[in-house]
MIMAR-214888 format. One record per residue (C-alpha): x, y, z; residue number from 0; residue in one letter. Coordinates in steps of 0.2 Angstrom, whole numbers, always signed. Last residue first. Example, Ala and Ser with C-alpha at 12.3 -4.5 7.8 and 13.67 -1.06 7.14 Angstrom:
BEGIN
<atom c1="+68" c2="-5" c3="+36" k="1" r="S"/>
<atom c1="+62" c2="-22" c3="+39" k="0" r="A"/>
# end
This chain:
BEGIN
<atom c1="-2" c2="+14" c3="-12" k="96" r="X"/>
<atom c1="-1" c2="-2" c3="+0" k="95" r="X"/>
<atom c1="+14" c2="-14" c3="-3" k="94" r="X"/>
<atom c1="+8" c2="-30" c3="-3" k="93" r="X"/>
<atom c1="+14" c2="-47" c3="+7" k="92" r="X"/>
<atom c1="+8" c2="-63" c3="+7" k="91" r="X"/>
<atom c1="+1" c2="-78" c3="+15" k="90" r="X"/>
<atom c1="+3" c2="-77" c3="+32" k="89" r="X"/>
<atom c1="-6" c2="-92" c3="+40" k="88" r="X"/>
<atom c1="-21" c2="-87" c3="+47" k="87" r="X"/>
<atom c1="-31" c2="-104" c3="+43" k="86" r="X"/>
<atom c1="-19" c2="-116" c3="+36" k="85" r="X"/>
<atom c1="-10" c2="-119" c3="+20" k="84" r="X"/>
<atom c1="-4" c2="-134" c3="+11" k="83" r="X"/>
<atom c1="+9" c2="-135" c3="-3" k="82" r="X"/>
<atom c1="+4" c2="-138" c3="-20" k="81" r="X"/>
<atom c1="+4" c2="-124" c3="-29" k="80" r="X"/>
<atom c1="+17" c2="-111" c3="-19" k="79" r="X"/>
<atom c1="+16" c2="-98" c3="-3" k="78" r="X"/>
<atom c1="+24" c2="-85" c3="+3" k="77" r="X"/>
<atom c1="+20" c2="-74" c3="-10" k="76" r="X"/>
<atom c1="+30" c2="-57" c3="-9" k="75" r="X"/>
<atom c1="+29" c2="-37" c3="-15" k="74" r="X"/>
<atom c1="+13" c2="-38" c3="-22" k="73" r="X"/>
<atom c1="+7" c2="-21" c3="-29" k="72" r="X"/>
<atom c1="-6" c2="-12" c3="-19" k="71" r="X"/>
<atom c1="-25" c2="-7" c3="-17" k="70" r="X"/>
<atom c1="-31" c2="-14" c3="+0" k="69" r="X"/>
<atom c1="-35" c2="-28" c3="+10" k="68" r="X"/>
<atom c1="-30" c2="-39" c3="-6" k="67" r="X"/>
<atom c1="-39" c2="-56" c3="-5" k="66" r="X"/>
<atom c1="-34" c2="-73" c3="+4" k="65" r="X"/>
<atom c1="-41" c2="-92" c3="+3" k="64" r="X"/>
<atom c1="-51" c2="-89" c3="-14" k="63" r="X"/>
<atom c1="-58" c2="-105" c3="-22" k="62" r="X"/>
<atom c1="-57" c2="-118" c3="-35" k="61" r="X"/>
<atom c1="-69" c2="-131" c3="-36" k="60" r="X"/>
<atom c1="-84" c2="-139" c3="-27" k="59" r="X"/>
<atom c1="-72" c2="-152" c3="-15" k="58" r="X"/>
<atom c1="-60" c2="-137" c3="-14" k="57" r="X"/>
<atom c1="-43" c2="-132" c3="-22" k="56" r="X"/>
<atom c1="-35" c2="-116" c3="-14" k="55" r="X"/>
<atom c1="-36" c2="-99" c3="-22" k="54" r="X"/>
<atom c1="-21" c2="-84" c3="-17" k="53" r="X"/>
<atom c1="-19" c2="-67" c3="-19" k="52" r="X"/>
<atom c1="-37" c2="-66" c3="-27" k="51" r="X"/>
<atom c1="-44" c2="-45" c3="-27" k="50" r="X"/>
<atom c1="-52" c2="-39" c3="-15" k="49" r="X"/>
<atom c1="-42" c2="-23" c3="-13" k="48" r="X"/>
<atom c1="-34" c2="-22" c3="-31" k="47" r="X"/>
<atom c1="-20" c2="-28" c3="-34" k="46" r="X"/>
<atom c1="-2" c2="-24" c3="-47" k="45" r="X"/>
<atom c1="+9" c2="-39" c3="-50" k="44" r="X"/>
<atom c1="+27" c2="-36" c3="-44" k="43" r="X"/>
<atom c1="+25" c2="-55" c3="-36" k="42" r="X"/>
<atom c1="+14" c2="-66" c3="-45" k="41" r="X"/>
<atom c1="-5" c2="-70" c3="-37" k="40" r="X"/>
<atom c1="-5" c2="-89" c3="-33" k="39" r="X"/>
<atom c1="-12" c2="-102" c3="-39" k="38" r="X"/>
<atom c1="-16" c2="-120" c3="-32" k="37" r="X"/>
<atom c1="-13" c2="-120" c3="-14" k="36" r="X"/>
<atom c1="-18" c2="-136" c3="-4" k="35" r="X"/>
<atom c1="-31" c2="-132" c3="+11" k="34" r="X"/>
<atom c1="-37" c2="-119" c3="+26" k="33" r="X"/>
<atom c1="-46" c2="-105" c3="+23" k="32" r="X"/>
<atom c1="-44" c2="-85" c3="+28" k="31" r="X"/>
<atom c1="-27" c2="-86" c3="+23" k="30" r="X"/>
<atom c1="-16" c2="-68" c3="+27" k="29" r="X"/>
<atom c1="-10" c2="-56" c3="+20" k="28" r="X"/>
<atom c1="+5" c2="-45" c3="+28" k="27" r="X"/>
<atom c1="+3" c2="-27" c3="+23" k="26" r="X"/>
<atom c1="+18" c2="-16" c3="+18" k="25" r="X"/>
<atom c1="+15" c2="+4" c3="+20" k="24" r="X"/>
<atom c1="+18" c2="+4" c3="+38" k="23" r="X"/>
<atom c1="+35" c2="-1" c3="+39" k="22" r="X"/>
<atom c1="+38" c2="+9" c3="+24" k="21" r="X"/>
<atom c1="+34" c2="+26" c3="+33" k="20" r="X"/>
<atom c1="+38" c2="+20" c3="+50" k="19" r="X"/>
<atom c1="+58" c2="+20" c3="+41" k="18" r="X"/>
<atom c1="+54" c2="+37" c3="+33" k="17" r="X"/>
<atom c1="+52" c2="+44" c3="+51" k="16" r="X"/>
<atom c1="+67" c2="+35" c3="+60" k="15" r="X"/>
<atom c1="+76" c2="+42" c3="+46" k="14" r="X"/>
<atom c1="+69" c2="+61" c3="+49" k="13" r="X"/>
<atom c1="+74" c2="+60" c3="+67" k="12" r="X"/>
<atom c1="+90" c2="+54" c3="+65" k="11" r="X"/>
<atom c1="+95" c2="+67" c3="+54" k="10" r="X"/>
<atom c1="+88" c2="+80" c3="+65" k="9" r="X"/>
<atom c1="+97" c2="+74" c3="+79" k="8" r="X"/>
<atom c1="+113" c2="+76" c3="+70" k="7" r="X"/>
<atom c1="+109" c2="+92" c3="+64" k="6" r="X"/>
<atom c1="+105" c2="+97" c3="+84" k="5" r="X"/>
<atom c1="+123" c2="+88" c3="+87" k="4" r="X"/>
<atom c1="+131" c2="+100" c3="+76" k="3" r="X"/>
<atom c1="+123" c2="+116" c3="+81" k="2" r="X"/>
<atom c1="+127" c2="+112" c3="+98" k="1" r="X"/>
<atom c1="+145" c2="+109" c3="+94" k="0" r="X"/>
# end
């Protein structure tokens, strides 16, 4: 029985582990600027950090509302041409490598 439940806990343990693993590994992106969206990064498409995520149209041209924190593949874009985006607003996701 003890032997058992020590497997058991083992298991547990080792889930809870990978689990933190991916948790930690995606990275929410988020607008540093406020205004309409008009190209977006496409989902699957590997980043690097700095790299454009997501440009917004300004009075002077296009510009860049949220880069890549880190070197990664984007998982999501929350985020489509012409809707409107606000400072902060969570933008996309990226799984970190």
């Amino acid at each position: 029985m003890k032997k058992k439940l020590l497997i058991l806990f083992f298991i547990v343990i080792m889930a809870g582990i990978y689990h933190m693993a991916q948790a930690q590994s995606i990275i929410e992106e988020k607008s540093a600027l406020t205004g309409t969206v008009s190209w977006t990064a496409q989902a699957g498409s590997m980043v690097k950090e700095g790299s454009d995520l997501v440009k917004i149209d300004t009075m002077t041209g296009e510009t860049a509302a949220s880069r890549a924190s880190s070197d990664g593949t984007v998982r999501e874009i929350l985020v489509h041409p012409g809707e409107k985006i606000a400072v902060g607003q969570i933008v996309a996701r990226i799984t970190a490598e």
